[in-house]
C-alpha positions in Angstrom: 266.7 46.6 -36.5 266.1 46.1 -40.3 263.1 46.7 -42.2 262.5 42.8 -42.5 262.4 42.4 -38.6 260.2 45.9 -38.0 257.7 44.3 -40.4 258.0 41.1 -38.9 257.6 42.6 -35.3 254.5 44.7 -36.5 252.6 41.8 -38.3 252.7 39.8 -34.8 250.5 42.0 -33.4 251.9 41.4 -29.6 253.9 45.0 -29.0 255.1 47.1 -26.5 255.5 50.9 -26.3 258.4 51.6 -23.9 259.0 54.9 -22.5 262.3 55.5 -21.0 263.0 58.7 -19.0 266.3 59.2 -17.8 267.2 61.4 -14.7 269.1 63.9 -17.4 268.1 64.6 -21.0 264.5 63.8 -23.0 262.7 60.9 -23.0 263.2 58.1 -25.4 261.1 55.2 -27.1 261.0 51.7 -28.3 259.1 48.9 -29.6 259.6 45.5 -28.5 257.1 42.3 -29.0 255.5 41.7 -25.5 256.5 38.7 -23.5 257.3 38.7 -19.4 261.1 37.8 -20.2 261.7 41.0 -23.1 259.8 43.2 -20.2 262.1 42.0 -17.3 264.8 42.2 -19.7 263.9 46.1 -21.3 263.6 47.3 -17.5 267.1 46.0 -16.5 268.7 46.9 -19.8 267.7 50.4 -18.7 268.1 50.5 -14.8 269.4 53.3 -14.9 266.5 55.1 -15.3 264.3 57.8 -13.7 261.2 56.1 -14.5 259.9 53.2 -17.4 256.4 53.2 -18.8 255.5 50.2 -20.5 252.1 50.2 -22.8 250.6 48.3 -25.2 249.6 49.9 -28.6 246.5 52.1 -27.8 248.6 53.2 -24.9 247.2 51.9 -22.0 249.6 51.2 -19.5 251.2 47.7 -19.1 253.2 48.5 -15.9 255.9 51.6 -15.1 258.8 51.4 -12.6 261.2 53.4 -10.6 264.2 52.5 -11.6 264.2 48.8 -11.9 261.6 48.5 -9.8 258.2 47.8 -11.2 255.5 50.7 -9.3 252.2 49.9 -10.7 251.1 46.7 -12.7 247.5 46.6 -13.2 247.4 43.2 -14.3 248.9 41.3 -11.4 248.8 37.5 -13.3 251.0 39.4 -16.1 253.2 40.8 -12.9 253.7 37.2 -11.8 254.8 36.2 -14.9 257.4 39.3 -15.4 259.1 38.7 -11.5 260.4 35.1 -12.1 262.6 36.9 -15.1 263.4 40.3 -13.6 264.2 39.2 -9.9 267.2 37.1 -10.7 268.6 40.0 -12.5 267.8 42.1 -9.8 269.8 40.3 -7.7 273.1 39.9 -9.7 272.3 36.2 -10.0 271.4 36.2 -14.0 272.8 39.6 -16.9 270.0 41.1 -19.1 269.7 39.4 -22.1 269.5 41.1 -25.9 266.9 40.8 -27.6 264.8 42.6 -30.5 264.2 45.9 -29.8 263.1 49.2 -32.3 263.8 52.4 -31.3 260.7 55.0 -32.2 263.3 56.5 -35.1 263.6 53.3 -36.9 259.5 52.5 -36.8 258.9 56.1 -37.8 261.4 55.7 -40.7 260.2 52.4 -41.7 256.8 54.0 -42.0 257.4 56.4 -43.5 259.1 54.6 -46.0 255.8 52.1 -46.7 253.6 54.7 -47.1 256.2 56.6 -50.0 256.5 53.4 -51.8 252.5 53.0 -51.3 252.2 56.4 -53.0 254.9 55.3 -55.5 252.4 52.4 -57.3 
């Protein structure tokens, strides 16, 4: 993503902290603005993983799966919302769709970069 959409992402105030963990290898993370169809669409774009825990910005948890298959949702009106997007994929009937996602690396950098140019004036 580019430093224009990061600080458009981070000025909605509406994210998600995704946590992927893979069977093999370290765990990686994103940032994606929260909506039922980017959720169904971050867990299917990464079904091949161990495990997926989705929270919002203070970390509390927004749901986790197994796989592609959500575990635990708290909030069960936000779960209805997610399953009319994530079971057709599920299925084979609809492909995940792209959409805009940060990795943690290219938050941390933008970051880091505002606060240097901060210091800068």
């Amino acid at each position: 993503m580019t430093d224009k959409e990061i600080a458009e992402m981070f000025e909605r105030h509406n994210l998600i902290r995704g946590y992927v963990y893979p069977y093999e290898g370290y765990r990686s993370e994103y940032w994606f603005e929260r909506s039922p169809s980017n959720i169904a669409n971050f867990i299917m774009q990464h079904s091949d993983a161990r495990e997926i825990i989705l929270t919002d910005t203070m970390d509390n948890l927004i749901l986790n799966t197994m796989g592609e298959f959500i575990d635990r949702c708290p909030d069960q009106e936000f779960l209805q919302q997610i399953l009319p997007h994530l079971i057709p994929m599920q299925l084979g009937e609809t492909e995940p769709q792209e959409f805009p996602v940060a990795t943690d690396a290219e938050v941390e950098a933008y970051f880091e970069m505002q606060n240097s140019m901060e210091m800068g004036m």
